[in-house]
N, C-alpha and C positions, 0 to 999 in steps of 0.2 A: 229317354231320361225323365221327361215327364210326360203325367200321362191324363184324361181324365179320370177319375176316379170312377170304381164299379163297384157292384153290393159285393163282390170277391173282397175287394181292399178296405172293408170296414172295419176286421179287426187291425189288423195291421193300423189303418189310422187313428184308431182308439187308444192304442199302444200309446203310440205317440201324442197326445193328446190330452191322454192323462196327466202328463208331464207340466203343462201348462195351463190345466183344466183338473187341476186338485181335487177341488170339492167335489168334483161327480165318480164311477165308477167306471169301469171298463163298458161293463152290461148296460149302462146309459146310453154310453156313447157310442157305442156299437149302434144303438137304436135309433138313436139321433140319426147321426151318419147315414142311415138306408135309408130313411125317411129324406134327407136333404137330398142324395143321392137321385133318389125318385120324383123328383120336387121340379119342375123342367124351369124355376124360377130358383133354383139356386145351382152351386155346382161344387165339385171338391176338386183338385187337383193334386196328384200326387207326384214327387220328383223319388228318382232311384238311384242308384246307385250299384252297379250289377247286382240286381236284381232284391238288393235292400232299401226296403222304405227308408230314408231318413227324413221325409218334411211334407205338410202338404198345407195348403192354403183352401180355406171355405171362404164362398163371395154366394152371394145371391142379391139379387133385384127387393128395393126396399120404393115402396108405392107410398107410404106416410111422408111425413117431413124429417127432410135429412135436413141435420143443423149444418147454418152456410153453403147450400145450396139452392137452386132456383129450379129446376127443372123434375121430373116424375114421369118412369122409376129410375133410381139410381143406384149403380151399380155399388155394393155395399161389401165391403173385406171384414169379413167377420172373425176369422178366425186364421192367425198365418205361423206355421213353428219348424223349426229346423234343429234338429240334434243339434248337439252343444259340440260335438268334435266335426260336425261341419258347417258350423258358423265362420263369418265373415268368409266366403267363398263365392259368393254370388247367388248363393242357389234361393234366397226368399227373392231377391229380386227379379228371379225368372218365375218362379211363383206369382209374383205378383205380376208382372207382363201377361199371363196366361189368365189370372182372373179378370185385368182393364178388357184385353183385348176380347175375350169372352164377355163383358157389359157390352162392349161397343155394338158385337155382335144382338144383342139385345135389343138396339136400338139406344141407348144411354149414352150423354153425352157429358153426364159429370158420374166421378167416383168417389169414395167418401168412408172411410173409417173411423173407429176411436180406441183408446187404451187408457187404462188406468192411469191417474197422476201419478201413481208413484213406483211407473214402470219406466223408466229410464231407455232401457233399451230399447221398449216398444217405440216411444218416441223419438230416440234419436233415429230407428229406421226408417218412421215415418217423414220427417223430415228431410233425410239421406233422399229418400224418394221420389219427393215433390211434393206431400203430402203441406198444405197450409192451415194454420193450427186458427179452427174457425169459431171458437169460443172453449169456453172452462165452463165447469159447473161441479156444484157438490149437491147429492141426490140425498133427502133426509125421508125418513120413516117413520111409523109409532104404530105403537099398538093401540086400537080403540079399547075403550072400555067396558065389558058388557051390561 
């Protein structure tokens, strides 16, 4: 049912991906994908469903400073989505078991995510999960002048 992921399951997780990941294209994330895939410091996991993708969670090893954490590298949930007719079923939360337990294996003794403020849902799962909400921030920009 779940599995980890292989450069075979790129598009299929691109599918799904886009869904949550708007702004990029299929052909992105396809590219992405093989590249993290190949990356022996990140990982994708994907869950099925006889034999349909519905969901799959990207985690990789983050070696900078994870906010509210102490320790380096930390295992890092970057990316978690589950079709919408199989939500609240359990299945990001076996997603997510399979990315902690894959940090662990790492050697990583803390894990660590974020989501936009004004994702709701992302954050009620992350709380659902044990996830402890270790600071806010709002990121600003500009354009220099030439």
């Amino acid at each position: 049912m779940i599995d980890k992921a292989t450069k075979s399951d790129c598009m299929d997780i691109a599918k799904l991906a886009i869904l949550m990941w708007e702004n990029h294209t299929v052909e992105e994330l396809i590219e992405e994908f093989e590249a993290v895939i190949q990356d022996k410091e990140s990982a994708i996991f994907i869950v099925s469903i006889d034999d349909k993708k519905i969901g799959f969670a990207q985690c990789q090893l983050r070696h900078d400073y994870v906010e509210g954490t102490k320790t380096s590298p930390v295992g890092y949930l970057e990316g978690i989505f589950i079709g919408q007719e199989y939500r609240k079923q359990g299945y990001a939360k076996m997603l997510l078991s399979k990315c902690e337990e894959w940090a662990k294996e790492q050697g990583c003794v803390e894990f660590a995510s974020d989501c936009e403020l004004e994702n709701e849902d992302s954050l009620a799962f992350h709380r659902k999960m044990g996830f402890e909400e270790a600071n806010r921030i709002v990121c600003f920009k500009k354009t220099l002048k030439k």
